[in-house]
N, C-alpha and C positions, 0 to 999 in steps of 0.2 A: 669311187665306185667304178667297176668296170662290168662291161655287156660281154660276154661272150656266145658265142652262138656255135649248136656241136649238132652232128645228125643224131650220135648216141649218146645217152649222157655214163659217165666215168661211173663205174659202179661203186666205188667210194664215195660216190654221193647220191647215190639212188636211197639209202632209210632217208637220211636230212631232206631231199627234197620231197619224198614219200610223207612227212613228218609238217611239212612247212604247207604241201598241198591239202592234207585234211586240214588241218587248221582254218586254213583258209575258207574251206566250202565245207566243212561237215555240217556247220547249221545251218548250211542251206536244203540240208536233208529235208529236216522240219519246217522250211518254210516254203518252200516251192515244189508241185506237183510233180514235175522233173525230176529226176535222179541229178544231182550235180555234181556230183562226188563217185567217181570212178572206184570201184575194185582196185585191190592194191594190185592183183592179177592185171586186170587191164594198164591202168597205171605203168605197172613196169614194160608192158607191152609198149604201152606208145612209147618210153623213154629209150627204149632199144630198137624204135621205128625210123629206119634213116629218112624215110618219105617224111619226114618230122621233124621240122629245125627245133632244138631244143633252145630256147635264149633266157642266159643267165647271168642273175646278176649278182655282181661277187664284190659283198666292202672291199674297205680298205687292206681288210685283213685278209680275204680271199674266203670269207665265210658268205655263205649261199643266202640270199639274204629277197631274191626274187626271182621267178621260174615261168616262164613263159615258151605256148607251144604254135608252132604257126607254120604253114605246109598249103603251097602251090599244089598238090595231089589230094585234090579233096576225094577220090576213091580210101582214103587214109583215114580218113576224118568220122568215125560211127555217129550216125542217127542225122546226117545232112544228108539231103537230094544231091547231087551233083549234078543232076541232069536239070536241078534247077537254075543252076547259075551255067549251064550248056545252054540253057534257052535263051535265057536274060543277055548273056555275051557272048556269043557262039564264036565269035574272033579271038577276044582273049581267053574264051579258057583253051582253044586250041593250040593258042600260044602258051601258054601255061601263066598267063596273066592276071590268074583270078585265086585269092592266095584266103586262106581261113584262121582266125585266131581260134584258138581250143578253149583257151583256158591262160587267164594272168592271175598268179598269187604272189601275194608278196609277204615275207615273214611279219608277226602281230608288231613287234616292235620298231618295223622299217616302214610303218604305214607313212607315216607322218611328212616321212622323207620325197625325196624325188625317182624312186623306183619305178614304180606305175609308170612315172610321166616318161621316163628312159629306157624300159622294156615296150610302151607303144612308139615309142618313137622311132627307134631300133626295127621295130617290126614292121611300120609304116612306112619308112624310107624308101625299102625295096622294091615297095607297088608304086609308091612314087616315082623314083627312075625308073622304072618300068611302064608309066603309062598304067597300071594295073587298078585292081579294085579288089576291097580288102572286106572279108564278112566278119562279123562277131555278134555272139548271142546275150540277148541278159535278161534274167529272170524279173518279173513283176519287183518283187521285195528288192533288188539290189537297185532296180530302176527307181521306185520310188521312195525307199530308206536312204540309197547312196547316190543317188540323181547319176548313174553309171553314165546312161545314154548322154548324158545331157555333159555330163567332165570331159567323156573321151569326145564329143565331137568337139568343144571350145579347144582342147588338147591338140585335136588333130588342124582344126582350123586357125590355132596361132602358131602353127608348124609350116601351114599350107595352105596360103588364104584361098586359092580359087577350086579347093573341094567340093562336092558334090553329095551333099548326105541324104539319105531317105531310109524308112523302116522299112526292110525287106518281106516282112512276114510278121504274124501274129499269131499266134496259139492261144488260145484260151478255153480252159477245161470249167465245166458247169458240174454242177450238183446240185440234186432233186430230194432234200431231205424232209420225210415225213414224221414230225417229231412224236403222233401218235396214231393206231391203230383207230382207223376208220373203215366206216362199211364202203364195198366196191361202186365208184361212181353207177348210175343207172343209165 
């Protein structure tokens, strides 16, 4: 396996990794309130985003096999505050030391392997020699069906024993369903 890391990605490989990305989150369409799953519009937008390390990972054979997106310019980054992590670190992000993960996929039959563990590592490094601090998001379903939160910090923590982890936020969307027509409270 080899990591590489590109601002834009080669567009002979823009359908495979377009193909490998839904894959990965399309049913997270139907499970999470969230949109997870980008426009193939948007998509190709960030891949030709140089504010946007593209990092890839390529078997043996040099077939795309996991695709990860992560970027110091959180002005890059749609639907994050930046001014919220301007608040939280007003040094580092002025340094440009406060860097976003987008999005990790990894092709269905390269799960098993060590991609995942090699595309956060790869991406974690750099906030590491840098002093920096690293965001990423995870849905309810992937947190509690795939213990996300809970892999990637043991992940990061036997990479890096004296890290620092905390949940930076919470979202949570409610619903008020009235399953039959009743008369108007009085």
């Amino acid at each position: 396996m080899t990591i590489k890391v590109v601002d834009e990605l080669h567009e002979s490989l823009v359908d495979n990794a377009w193909q490998m990305y839904y894959d990965a989150f399309a049913e997270l369409n139907a499970l999470a309130v969230q949109r997870h799953l980008m426009y193939r519009s948007e998509f190709e937008a960030v891949m030709f985003d140089p504010r946007i390390q593209k990092y890839l990972s390529l078997d043996d054979a040099g077939v795309l096999d996991g695709l990860a997106i992560y970027t110091n310019d959180l002005e890059a980054v749609p639907l994050i505050s930046p001014q919220y992590f301007q608040r939280r670190w007003p040094e580092r992000y002025a340094q440009r030391r406060v860097w976003y993960v987008g999005f990790v996929a990894v092709r269905p039959d390269a799960r098993c392997g060590s991609v995942f563990i090699e595309l956060i590592r790869a991406m974690y490094e750099i906030a590491v020699d840098n002093g920096g601090v690293v965001g990423i998001d995870m849905c309810r379903y992937n947190d509690e069906q795939h213990r996300m939160s809970r892999a990637v910090n043991l992940l990061v923590k036997r990479f890096y024993r004296d890290v620092r982890t905390e949940r930076m936020d919470e979202q949570s969307y409610w619903l008020f369903e009235f399953p039959s027509v009743h008369a108007p409270a009085a």
